[in-house]
C-alpha positions in Angstrom: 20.1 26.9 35.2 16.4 27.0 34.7 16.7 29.2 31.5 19.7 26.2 29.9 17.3 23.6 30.2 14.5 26.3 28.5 16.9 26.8 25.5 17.1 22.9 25.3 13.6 21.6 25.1 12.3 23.3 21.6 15.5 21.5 20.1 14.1 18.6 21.5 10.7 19.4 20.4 11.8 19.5 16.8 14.0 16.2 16.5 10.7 14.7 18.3 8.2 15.9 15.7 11.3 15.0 12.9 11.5 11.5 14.3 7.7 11.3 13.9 7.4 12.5 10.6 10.4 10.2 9.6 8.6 6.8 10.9 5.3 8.4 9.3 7.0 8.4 6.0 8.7 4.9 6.5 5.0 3.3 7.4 3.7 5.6 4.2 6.1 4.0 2.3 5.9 0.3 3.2 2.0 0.1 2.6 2.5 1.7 -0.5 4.5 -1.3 -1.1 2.2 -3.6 0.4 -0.4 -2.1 -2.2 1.4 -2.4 -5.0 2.8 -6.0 -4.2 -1.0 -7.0 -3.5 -2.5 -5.1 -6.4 0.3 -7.7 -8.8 -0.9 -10.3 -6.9 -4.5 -10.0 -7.8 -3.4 -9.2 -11.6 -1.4 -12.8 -11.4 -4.8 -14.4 -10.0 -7.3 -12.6 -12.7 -4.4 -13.9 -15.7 -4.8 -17.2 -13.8 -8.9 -17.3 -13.6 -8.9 -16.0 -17.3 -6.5 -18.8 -18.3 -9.0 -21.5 -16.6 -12.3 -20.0 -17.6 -11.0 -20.3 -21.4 -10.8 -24.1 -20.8 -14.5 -24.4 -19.9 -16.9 -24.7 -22.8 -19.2 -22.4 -20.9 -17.0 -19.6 -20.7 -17.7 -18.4 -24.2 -21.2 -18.3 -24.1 -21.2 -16.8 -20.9 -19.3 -14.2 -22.1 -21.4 -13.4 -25.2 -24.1 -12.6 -22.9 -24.2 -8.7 -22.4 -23.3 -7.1 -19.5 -21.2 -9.6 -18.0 
């Protein structure tokens, strides 16, 4: 009996470390999303703060300033 119960537990091991690896790879994959969603996000806002800047007068001589 003692040696059946031996034979078992590497099988078990392995789906164990699968299992892991698996919900690794799902939490891998959703904050790649989460990057990728925020990173458009703060493309949509920089289009949005451009858009605005260009209707203050300042803008443009602000921007002919070097550097900045």
């Amino acid at each position: 009996m003692k040696k059946l119960f031996n034979s078992k537990l590497p099988q078990t091991d392995i789906r164990l470390k699968r299992l892991c690896i698996s919900v690794k790879l799902l939490s891998l994959g959703m904050y790649i999303t989460i990057i990728l969603q925020y990173k458009e996000h703060l493309s949509k806002l920089e289009s949005e703060i451009d858009a605005l800047a260009k209707e203050v007068e300042e803008y443009n001589i602000i921007k002919s300033i070097s550097g900045i």
